[in-house]
Backbone as CSV, one residue per row, in Angstrom:
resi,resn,N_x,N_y,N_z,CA_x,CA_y,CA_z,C_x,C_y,C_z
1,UNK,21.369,-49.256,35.976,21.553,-49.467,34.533,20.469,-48.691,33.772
2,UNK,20.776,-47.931,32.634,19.963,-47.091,32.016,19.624,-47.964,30.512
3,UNK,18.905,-47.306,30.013,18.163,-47.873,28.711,18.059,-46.762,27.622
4,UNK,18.974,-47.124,26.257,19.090,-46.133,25.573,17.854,-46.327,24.398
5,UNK,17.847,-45.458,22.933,16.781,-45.096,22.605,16.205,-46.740,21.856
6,UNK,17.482,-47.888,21.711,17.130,-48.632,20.696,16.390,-49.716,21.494
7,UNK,16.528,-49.433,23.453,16.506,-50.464,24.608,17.608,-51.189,24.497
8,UNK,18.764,-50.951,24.666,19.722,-51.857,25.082,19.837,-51.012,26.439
9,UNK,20.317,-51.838,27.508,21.121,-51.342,28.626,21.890,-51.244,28.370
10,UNK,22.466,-50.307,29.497,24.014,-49.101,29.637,24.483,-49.019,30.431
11,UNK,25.568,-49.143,30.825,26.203,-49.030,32.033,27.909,-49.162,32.055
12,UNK,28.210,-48.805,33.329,29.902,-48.486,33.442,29.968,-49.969,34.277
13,UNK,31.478,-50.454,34.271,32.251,-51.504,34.885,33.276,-50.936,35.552
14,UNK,33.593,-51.138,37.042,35.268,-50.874,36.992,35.454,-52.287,37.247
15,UNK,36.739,-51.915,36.506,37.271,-53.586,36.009,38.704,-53.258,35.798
16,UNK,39.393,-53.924,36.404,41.227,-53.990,35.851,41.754,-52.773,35.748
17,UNK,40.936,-51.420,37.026,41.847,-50.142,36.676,41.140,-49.356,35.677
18,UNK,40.197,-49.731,34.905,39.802,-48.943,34.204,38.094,-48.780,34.012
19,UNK,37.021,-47.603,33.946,35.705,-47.573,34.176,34.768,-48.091,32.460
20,UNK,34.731,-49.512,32.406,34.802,-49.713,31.438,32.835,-49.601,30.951
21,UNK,32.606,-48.632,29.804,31.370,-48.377,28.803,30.751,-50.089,28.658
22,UNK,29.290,-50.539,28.605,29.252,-51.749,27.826,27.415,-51.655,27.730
23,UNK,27.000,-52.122,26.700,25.103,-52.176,26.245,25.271,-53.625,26.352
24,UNK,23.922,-54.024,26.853,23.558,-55.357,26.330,22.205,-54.976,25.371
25,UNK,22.127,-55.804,24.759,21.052,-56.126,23.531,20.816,-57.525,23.652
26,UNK,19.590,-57.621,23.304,19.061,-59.288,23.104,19.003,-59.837,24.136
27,UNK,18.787,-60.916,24.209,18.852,-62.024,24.695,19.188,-63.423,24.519
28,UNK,19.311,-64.663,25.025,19.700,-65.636,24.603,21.528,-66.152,24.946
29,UNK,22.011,-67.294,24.283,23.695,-67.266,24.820,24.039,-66.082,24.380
30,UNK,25.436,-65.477,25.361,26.108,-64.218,25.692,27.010,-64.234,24.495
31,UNK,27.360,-63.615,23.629,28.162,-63.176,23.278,28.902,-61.576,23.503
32,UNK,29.953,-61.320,23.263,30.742,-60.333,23.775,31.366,-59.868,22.215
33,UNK,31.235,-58.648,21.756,30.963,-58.278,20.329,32.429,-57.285,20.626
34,UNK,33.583,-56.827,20.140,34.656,-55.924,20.099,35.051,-55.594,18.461
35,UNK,34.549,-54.082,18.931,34.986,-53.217,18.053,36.518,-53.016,17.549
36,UNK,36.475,-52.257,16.198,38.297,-51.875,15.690,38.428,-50.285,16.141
37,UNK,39.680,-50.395,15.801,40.209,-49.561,17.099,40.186,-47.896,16.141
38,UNK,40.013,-46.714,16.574,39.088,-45.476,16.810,37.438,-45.575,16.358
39,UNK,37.350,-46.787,17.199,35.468,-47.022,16.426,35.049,-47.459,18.031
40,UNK,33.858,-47.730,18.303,33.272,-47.892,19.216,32.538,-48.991,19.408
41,UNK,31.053,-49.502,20.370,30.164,-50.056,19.623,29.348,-50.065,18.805
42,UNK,29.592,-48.712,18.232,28.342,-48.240,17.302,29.541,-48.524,16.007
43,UNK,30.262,-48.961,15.500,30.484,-49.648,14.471,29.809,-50.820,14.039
44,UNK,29.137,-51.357,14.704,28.191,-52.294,14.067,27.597,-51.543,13.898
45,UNK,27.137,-52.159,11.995,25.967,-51.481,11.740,24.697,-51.589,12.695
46,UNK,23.122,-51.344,12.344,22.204,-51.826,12.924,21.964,-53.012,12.101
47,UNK,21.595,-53.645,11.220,21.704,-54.718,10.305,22.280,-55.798,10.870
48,UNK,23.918,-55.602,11.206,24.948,-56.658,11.708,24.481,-56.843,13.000
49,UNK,24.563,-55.691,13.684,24.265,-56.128,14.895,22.484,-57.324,15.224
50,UNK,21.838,-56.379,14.134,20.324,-57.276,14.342,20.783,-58.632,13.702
51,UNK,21.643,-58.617,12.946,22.020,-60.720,13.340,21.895,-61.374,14.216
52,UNK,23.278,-60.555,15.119,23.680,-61.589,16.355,22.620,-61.595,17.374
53,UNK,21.674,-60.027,17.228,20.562,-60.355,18.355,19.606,-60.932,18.196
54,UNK,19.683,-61.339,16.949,18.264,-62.479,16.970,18.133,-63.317,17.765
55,UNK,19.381,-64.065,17.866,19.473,-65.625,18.786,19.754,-65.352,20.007
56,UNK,20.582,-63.675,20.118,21.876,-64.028,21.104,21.698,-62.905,22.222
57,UNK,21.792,-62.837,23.096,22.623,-61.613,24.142,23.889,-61.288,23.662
58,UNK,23.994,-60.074,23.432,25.491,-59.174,22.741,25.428,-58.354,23.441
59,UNK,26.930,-58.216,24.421,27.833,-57.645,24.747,28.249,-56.324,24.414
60,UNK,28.488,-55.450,24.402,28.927,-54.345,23.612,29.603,-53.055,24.296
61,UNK,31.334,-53.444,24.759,31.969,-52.838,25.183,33.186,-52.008,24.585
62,UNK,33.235,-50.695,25.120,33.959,-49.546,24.413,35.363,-49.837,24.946
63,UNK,36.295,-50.664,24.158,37.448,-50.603,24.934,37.928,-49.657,25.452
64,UNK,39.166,-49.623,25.692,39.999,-48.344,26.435,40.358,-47.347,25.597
65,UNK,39.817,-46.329,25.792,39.512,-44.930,25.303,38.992,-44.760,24.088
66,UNK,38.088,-45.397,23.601,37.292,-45.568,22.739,35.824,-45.259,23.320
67,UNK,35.127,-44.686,22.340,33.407,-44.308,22.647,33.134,-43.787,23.966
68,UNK,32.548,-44.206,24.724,31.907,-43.586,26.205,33.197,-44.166,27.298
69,UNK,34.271,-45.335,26.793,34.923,-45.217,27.526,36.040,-44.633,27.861
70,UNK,37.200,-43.816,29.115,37.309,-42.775,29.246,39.190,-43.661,29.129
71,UNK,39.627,-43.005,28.759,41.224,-43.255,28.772,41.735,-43.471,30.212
72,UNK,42.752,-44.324,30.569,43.140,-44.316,31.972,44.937,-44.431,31.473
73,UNK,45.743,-43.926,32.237,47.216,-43.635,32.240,47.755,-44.835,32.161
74,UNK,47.515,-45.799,30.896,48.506,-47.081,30.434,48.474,-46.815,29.207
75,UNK,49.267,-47.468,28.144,49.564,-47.627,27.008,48.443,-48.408,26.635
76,UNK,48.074,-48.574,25.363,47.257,-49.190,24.346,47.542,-51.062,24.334
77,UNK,47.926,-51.804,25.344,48.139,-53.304,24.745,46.890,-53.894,24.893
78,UNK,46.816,-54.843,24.011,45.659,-55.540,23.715,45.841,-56.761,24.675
79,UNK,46.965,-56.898,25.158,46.931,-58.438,26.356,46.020,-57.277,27.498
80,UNK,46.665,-56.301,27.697,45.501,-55.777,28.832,44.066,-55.239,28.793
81,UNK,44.157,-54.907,27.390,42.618,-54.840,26.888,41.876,-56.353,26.898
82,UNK,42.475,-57.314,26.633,42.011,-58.717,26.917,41.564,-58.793,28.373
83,UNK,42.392,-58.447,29.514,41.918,-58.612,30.679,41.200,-57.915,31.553
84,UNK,41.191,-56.519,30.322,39.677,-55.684,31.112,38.433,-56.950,30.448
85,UNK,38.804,-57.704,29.055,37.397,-58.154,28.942,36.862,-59.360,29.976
86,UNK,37.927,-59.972,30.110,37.768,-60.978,31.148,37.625,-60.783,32.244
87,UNK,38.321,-59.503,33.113,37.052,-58.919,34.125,35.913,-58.492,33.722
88,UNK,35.682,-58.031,32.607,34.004,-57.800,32.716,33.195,-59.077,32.539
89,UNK,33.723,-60.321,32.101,33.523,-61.339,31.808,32.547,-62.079,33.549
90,UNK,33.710,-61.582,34.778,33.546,-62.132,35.809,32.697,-61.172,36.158
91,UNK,32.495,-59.828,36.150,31.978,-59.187,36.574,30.359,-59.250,36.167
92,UNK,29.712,-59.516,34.934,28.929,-60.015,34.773,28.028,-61.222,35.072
93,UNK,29.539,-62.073,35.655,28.951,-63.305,36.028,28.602,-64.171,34.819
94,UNK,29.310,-64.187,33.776,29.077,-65.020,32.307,29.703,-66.140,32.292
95,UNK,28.777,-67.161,32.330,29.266,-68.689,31.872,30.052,-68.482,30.273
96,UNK,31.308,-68.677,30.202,31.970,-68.763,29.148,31.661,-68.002,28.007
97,UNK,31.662,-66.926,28.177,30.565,-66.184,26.814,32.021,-66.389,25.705
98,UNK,30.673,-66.815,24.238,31.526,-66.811,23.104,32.423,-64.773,22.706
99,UNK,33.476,-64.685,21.992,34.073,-63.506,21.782,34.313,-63.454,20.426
100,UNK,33.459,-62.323,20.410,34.245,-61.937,18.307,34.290,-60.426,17.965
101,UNK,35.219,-60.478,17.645,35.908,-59.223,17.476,36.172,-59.026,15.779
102,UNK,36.612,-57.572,15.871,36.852,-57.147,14.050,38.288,-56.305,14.688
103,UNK,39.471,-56.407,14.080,40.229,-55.354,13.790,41.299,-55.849,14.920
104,UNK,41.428,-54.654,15.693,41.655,-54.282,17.041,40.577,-55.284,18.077
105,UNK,39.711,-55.198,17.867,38.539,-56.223,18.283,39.300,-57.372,18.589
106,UNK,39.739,-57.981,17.092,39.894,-58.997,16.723,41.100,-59.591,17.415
107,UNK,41.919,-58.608,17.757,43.186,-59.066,17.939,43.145,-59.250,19.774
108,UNK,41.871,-58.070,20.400,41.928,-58.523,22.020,41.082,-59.784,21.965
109,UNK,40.462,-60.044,20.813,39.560,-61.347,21.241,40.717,-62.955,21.336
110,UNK,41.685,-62.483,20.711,42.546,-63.932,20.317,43.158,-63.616,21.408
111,UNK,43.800,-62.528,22.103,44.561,-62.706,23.373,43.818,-63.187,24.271
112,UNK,42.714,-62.668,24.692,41.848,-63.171,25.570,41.913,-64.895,25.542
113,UNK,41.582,-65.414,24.241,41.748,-67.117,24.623,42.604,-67.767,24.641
114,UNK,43.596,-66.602,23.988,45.248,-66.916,25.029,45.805,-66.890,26.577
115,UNK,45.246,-65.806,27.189,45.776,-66.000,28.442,44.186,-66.448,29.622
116,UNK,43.106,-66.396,29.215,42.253,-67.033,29.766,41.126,-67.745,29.083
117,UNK,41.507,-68.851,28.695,40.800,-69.909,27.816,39.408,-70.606,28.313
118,UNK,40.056,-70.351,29.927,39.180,-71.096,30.541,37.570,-70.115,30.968
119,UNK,37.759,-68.760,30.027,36.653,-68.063,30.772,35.658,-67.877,29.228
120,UNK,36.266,-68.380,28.231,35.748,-68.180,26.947,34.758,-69.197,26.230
121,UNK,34.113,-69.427,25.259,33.721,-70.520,24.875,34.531,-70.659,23.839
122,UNK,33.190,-69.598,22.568,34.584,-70.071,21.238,34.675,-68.345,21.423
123,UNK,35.228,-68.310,19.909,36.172,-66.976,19.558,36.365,-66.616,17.958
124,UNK,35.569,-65.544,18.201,36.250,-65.362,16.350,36.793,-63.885,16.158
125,UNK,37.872,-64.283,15.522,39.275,-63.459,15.495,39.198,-62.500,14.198
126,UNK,38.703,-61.635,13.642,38.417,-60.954,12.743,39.443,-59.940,11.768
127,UNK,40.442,-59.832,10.858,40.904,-59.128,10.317,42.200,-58.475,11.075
128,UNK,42.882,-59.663,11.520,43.653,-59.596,13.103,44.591,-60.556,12.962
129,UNK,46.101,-60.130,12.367,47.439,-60.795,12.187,47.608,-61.314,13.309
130,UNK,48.893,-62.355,13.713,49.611,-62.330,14.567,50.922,-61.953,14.245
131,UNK,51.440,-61.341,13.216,53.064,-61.047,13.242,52.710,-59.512,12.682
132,UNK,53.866,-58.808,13.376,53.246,-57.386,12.416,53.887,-57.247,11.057
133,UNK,54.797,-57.931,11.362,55.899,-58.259,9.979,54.706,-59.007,8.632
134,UNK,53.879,-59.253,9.003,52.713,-59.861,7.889,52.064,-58.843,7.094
135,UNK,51.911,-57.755,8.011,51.418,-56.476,7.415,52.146,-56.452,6.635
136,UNK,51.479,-55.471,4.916,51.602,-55.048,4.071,53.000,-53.351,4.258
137,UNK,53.618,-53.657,3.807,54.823,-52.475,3.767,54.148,-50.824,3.882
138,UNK,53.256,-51.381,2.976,52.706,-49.648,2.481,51.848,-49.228,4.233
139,UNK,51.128,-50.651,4.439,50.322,-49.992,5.431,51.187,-49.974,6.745
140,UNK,52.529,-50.309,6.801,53.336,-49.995,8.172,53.638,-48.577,7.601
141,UNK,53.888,-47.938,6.850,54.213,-46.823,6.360,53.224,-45.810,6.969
142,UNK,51.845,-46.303,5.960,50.571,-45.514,6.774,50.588,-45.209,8.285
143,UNK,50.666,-46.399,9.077,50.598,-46.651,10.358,51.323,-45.702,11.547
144,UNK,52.635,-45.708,10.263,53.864,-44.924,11.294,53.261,-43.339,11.266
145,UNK,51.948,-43.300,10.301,52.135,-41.453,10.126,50.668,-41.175,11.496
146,UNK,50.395,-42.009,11.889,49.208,-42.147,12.788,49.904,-41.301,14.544
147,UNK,49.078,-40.186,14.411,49.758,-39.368,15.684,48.802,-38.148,15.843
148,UNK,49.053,-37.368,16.850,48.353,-36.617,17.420,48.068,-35.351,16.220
149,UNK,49.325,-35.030,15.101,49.843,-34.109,14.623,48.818,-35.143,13.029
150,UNK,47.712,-35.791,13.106,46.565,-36.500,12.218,45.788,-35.760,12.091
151,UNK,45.855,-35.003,13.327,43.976,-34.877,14.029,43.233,-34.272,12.532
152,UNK,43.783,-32.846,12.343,43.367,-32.148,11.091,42.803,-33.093,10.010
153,UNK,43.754,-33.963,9.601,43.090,-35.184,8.370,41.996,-36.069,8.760
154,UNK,41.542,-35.894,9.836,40.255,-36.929,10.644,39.126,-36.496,10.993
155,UNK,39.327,-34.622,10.547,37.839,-34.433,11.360,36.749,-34.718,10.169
156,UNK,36.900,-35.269,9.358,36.044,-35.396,7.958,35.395,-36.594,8.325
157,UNK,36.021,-37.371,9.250,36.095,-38.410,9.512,34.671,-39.278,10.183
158,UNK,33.733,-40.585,10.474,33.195,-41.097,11.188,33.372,-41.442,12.375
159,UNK,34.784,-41.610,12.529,35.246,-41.877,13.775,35.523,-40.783,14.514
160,UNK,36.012,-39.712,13.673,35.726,-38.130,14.623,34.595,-37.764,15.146
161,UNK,33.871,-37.915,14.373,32.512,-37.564,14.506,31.873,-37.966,15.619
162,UNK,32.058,-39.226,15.567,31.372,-40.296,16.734,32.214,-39.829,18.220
163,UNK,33.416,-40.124,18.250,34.251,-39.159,19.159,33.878,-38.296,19.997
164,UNK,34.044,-37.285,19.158,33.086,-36.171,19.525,31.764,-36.000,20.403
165,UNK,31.133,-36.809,19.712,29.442,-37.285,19.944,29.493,-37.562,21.416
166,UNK,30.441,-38.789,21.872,29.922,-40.137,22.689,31.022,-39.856,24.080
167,UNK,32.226,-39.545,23.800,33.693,-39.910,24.495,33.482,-38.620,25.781
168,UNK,33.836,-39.315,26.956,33.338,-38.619,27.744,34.581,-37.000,28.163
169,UNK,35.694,-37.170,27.329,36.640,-36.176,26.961,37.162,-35.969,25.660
170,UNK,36.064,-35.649,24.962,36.299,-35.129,23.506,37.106,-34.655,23.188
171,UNK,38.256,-34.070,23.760,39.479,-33.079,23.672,40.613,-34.162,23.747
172,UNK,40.385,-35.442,24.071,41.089,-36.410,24.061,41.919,-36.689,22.635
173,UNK,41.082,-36.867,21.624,41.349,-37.336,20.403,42.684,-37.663,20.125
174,UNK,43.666,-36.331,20.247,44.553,-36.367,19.836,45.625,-37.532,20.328
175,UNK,45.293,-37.381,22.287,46.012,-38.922,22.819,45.694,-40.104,21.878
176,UNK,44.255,-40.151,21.752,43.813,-41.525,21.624,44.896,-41.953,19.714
177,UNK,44.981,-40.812,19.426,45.964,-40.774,17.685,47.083,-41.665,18.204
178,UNK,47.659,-40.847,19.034,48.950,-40.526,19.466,49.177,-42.594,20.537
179,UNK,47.821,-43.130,20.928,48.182,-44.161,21.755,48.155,-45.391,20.701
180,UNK,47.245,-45.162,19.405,46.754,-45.900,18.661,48.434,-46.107,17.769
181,UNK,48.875,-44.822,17.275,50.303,-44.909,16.595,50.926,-45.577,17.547
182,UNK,51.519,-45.455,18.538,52.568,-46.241,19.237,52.172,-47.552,19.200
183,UNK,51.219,-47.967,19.918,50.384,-49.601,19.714,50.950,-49.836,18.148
184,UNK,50.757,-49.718,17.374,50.961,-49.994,16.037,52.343,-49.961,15.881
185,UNK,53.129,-49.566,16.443,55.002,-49.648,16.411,55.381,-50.514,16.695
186,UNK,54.662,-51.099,18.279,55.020,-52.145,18.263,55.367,-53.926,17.771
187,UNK,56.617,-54.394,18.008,56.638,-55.614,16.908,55.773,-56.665,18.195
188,UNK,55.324,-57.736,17.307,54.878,-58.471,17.754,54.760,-59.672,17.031
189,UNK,54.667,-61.461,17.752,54.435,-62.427,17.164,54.241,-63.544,17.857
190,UNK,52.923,-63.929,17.975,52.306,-64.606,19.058,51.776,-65.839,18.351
191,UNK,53.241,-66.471,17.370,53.075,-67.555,16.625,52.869,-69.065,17.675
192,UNK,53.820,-68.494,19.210,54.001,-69.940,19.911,53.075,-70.116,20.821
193,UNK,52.635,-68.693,20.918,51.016,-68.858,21.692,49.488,-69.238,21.141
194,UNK,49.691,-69.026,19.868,48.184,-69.696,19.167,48.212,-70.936,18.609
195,UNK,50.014,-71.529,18.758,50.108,-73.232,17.991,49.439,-73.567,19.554
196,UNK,48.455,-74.660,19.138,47.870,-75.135,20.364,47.130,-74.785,21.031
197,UNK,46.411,-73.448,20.659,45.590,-72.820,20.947,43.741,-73.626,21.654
198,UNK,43.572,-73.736,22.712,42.599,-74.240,23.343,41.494,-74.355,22.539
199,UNK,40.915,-72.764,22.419,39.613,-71.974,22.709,39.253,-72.185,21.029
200,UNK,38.488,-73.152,20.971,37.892,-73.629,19.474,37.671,-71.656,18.515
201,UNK,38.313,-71.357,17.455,38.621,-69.769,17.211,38.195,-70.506,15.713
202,UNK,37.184,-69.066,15.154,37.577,-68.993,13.289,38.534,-67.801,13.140
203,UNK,39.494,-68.036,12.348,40.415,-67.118,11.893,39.291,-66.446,10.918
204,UNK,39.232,-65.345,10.683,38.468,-64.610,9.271,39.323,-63.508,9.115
205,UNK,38.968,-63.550,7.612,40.037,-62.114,6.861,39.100,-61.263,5.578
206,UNK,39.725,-60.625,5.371,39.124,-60.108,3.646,40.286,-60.815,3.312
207,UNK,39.451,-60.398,1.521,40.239,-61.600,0.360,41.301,-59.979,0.017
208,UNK,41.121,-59.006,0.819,41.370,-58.054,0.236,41.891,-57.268,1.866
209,UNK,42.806,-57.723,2.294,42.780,-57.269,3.835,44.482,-56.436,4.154
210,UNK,44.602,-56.131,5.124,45.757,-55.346,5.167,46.749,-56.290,5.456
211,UNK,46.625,-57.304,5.353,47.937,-58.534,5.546,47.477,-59.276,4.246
212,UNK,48.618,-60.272,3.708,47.568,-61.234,2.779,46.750,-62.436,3.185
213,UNK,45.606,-62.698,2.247,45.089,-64.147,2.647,45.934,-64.992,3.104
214,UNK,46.968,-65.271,2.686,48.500,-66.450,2.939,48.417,-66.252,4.382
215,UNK,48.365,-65.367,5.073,48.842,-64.970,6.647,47.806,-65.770,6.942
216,UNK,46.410,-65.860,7.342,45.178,-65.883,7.995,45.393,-67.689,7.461
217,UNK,45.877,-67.936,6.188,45.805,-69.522,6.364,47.282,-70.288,7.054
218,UNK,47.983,-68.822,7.079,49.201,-69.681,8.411,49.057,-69.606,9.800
219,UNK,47.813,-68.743,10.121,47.394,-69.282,11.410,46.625,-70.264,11.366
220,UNK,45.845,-70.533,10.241,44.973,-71.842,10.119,45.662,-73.016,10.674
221,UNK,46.621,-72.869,9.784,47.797,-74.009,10.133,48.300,-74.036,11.452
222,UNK,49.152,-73.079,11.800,49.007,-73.369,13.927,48.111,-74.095,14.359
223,UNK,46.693,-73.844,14.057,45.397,-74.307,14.086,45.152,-75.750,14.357
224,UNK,46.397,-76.540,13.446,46.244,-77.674,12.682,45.002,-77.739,11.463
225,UNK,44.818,-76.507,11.076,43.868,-76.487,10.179,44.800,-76.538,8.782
226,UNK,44.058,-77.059,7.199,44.697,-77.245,6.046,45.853,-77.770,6.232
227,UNK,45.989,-78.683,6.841,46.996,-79.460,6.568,46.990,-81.096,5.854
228,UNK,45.642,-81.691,6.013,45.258,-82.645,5.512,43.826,-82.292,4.742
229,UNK,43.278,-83.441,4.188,41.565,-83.543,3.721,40.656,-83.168,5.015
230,UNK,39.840,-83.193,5.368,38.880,-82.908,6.407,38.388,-84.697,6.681
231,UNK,38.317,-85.362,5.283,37.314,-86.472,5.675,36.015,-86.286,5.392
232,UNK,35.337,-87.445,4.517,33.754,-87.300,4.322,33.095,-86.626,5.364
233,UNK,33.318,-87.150,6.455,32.316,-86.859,7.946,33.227,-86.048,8.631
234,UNK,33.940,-85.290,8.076,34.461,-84.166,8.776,35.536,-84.704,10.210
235,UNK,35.932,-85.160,10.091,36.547,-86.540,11.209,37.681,-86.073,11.696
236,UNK,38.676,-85.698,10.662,39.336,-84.949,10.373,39.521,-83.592,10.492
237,UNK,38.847,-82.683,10.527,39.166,-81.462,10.609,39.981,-80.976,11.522
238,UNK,40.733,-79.468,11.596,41.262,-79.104,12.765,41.196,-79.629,14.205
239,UNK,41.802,-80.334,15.201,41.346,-81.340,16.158,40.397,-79.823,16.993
240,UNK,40.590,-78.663,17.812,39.992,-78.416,18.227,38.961,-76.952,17.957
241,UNK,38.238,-77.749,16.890,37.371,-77.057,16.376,37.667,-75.863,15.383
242,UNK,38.940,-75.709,15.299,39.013,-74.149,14.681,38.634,-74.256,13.152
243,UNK,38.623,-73.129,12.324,37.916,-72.528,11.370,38.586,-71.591,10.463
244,UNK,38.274,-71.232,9.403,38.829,-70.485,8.341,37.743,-69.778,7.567
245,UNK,37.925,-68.728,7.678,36.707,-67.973,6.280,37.364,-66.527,5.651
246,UNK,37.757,-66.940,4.849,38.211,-65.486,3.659,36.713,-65.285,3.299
247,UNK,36.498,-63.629,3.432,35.370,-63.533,2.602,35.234,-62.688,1.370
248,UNK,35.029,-63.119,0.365,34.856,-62.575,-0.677,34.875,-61.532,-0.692
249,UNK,35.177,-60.341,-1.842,34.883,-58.602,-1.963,34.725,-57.599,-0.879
250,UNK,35.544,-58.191,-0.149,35.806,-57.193,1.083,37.130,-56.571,1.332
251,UNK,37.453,-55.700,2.050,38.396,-55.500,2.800,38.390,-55.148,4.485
252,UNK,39.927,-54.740,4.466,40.257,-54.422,5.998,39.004,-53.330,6.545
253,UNK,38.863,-52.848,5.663,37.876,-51.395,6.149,36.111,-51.477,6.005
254,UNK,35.790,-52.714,5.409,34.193,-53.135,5.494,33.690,-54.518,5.266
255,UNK,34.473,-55.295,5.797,34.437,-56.649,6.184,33.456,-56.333,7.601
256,UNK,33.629,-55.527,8.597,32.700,-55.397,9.240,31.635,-54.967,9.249
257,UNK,31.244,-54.492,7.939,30.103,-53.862,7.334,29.402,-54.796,6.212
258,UNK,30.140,-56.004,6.294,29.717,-57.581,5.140,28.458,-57.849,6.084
259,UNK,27.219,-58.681,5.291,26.135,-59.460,6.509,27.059,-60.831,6.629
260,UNK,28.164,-60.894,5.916,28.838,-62.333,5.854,29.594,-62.428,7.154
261,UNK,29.947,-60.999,7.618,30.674,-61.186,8.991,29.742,-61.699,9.852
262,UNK,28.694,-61.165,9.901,27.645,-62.125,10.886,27.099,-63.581,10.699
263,UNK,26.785,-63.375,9.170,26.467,-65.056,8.828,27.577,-65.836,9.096
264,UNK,28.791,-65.794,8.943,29.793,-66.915,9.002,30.208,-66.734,10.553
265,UNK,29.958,-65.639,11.359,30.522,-65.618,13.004,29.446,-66.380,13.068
266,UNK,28.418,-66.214,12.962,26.895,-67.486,13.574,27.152,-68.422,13.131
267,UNK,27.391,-69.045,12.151,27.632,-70.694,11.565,28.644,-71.025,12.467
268,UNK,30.033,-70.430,12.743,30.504,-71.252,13.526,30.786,-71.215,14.943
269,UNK,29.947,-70.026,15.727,29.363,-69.865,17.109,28.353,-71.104,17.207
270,UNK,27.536,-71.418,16.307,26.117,-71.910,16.774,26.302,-73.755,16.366
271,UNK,27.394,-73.763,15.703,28.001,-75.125,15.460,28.167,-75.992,16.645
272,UNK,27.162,-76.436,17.630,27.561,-76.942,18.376,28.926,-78.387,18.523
273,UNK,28.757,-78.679,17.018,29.370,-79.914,16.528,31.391,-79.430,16.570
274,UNK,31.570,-77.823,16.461,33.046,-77.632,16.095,33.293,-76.792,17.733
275,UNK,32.634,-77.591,18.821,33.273,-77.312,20.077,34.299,-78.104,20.155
């Protein structure tokens, strides 16, 4: 394991078929931090990230074909991006590490405590529908123009840039357009898999996000969240632990760049009370 300039360790995983990138930082309980999708781990700012490492050990893995990690011959699904995390999960040897994700992040972090609940603690689900039909019209429109035949409109780009920089086949790009558009075609709605949902999760959104607020409080509701009062003593709330936070003056595109994404993922990571 190597040590980069900020001291986090570095190192590769093979895990589930694929040689998966990951830093640790900090110390303290594990958390497992997932990036949105053509971003890396270096989408946390340094700021955000110096949140979670105050208290915590953070995780910090390049999903599949993203940053230092290298593309392998499957399609883009996030149930299998979930189970590269949960092999690295075992592979580390991590007592239940908490998972929070932004984006794409967000959406392998909720599969993950869908199909292995039992390897997670909690979970926070970041800017991450479950129906694609929730998405906004204009941005399935956007979505559909996402392809290899982009590249030109992206090299202006941060995420090109970084690309470029980090990805151990820079000439890739254009797949990674081209895997990111199809992923995005697909329909999806994983309404009967999160009613009942185990793995104590905060739903979070922008007040300003690429689905509307309405969506993020109808998973609340799966949740059993907002459906009644809470109760003076909180007695009441969602039975297993889950959570809700719209955050103010944000959107889809710097909600992960809020200090609120970190302050409100820590309030209800460190809540020992909403296990």
């Amino acid at each position: 394991m190597e040590t980069n300039d900020e001291g986090a360790d570095m190192s590769y995983a093979d895990v589930n078929g694929i040689n998966l990138y990951y830093e640790i930082h900090g110390t303290g309980r594990p958390l497992i931090l997932l990036h949105g999708g053509l971003g890396s781990g270096e989408m946390f700012a340094p700021d955000v990230l110096a949140a979670f490492t105050a208290g915590r050990q953070v995780i910090l893995p390049d999903l599949q074909g993203h940053g230092r990690t290298a593309d392998v011959d499957r399609p883009f699904d996030f149930h299998e991006m979930a189970r590269d995390i949960a092999a690295l999960i075992d592979h580390l040897s991590l007592d239940r590490p908490d998972v929070a994700g932004f984006s794409m992040g967000g959406a392998v972090a909720l599969r993950l405590a869908i199909i292995a609940p039992e390897k997670v603690g909690k979970v926070v689900s970041a800017s991450a529908g479950i129906r694609r039909g929730a998405t906004y019209p204009e941005i399935l429109e956007q979505q559909a123009q996402v392809g290899a035949a982009s590249v030109e409109f992206m090299k202006d780009t941060p995420m090109y840039e970084s690309y470029q920089r980090v990805a151990p086949r820079p000439e890739d790009f254009p797949r990674l357009l081209d895997k990111i558009g199809a992923a995005m075609a697909v329909d999806y709605d994983l309404t009967d898999e999160v009613r009942g949902l185990e793995v104590p999760t905060l739903i979070m959104g922008a007040d300003a996000d690429m689905v509307p607020p309405s969506h993020f409080v109808e998973i609340f509701a799966l949740l059993d969240g907002g459906l009644r009062d809470g109760g003076w003593d909180g007695s009441d709330r969602p039975k297993g632990g889950h959570a809700l936070a719209i955050v103010p003056g944000t959107t889809h595109y710097n909600l992960v760049d809020s200090p609120l994404f970190a302050t409100l993922s820590l309030a209800f990571l460190d809540n020992d009370a909403a296990a």
